[in-house]
N, C-alpha and C positions, 0 to 999 in steps of 0.2 A: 744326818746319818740314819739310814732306815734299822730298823730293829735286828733284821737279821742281818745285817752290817757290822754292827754293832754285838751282834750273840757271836758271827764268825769270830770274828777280832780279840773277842775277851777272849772267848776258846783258844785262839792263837796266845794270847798273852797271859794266861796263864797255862797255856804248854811251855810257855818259853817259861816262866817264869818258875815253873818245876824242871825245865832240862835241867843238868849241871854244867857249873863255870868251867869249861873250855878254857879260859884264859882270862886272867887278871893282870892289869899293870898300865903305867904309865907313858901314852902315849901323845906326842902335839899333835893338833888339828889347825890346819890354815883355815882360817875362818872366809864365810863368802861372801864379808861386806866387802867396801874398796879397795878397803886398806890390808887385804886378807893379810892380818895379821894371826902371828903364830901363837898359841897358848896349849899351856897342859895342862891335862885332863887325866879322869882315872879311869878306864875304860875296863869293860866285865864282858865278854864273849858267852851267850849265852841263848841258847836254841839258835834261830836264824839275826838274832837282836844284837846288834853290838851297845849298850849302854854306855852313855858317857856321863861324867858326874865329876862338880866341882865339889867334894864333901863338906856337908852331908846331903847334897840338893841331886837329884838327877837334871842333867840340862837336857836330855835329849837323846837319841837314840837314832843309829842306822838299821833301817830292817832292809837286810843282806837279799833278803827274796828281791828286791827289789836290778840288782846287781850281777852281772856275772864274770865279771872281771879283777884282778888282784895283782898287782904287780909292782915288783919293788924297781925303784927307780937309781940307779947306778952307784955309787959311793956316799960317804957320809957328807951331808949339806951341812947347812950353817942350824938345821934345827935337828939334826942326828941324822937317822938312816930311814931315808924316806920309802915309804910303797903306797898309792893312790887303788881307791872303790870305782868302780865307772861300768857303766851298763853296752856293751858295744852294741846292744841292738837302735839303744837311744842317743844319739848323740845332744839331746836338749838335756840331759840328767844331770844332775851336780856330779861331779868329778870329786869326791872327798882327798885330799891330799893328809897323809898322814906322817909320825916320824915316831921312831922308835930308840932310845938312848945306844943301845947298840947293834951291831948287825945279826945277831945270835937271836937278841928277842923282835926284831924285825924278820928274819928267818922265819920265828915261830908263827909270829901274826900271819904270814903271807898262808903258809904250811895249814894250819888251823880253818883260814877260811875258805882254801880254796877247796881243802874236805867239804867244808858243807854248801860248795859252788857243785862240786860232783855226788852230790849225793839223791839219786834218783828220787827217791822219798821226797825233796825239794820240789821238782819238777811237776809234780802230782796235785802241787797244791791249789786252792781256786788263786784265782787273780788278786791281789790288793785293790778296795776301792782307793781313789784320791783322798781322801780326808785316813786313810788307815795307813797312809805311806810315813817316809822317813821323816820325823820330828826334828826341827833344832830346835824347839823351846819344850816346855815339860807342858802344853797346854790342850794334848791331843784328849779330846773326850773321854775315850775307854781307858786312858790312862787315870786319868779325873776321877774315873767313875770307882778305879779300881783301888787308887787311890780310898776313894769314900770307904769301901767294901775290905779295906786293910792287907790287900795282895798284891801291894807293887813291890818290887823288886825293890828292895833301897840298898 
């Protein structure tokens, strides 16, 4: 990661890391080994960063820039009330599958993010390099670093 990579990125994560929680609560993620199997998480809506966190650990993180799509997927499933992340300009992008205990805080999620899908100030921003994109593991660099420096989000 070149330096100014690296200064964007903090910058970005600690903006995000000063925005406020937009939304807190418990939501399942299908996981994207084989067996996508379903688990819940505690997830914190916060700048463009969806955090997700098994407590007290953060596992990783969706950064929303990445995405421009949000949509909840028909009645209640076998793991609640699903709506899926997905980028329509890319179709090679992980497709995030999510679910929300009930359709009301499913509502909110969808409501919540598609604000910061339309949010001009979004669109403004520079590009993400590859190594600044969406994390499943807690092992991103500026995370690391910030981590070291006492400013990650926990």
């Amino acid at each position: 990661m070149s330096a100014q990579s690296w200064m964007e990125d903090h910058a970005d994560l600690r903006r995000a890391s000063q925005a406020p929680v937009a939304l807190e609560g418990n939501l399942s993620k299908r996981g994207e080994d084989m067996f996508h199997k379903w688990k819940t998480r505690k997830f914190r809506l916060q700048g463009t960063r969806m955090n997700y966190f098994e407590p007290p650990n953060q596992l990783g993180f969706i950064q929303l820039r990445e995405y421009d799509t949000v949509s909840p997927v028909g009645e209640k499933g076998s793991h609640g009330y699903e709506f899926t992340l997905s980028d329509s300009k890319d179709e090679t992008r992980r497709v995030f599958h999510l679910a929300a205990p009930t359709a009301e805080e499913r509502d909110n999620w969808v409501k919540q993010i598609s604000a910061i899908f339309s949010d001009p100030e979004l669109n403004s921003l520079p590009p993400l390099a590859p190594e600044d994109r969406t994390q499943s593991s807690f092992d991103h660099p500026a995370l690391t670093q910030m981590e070291r420096d006492g400013c990650a989000v926990m």
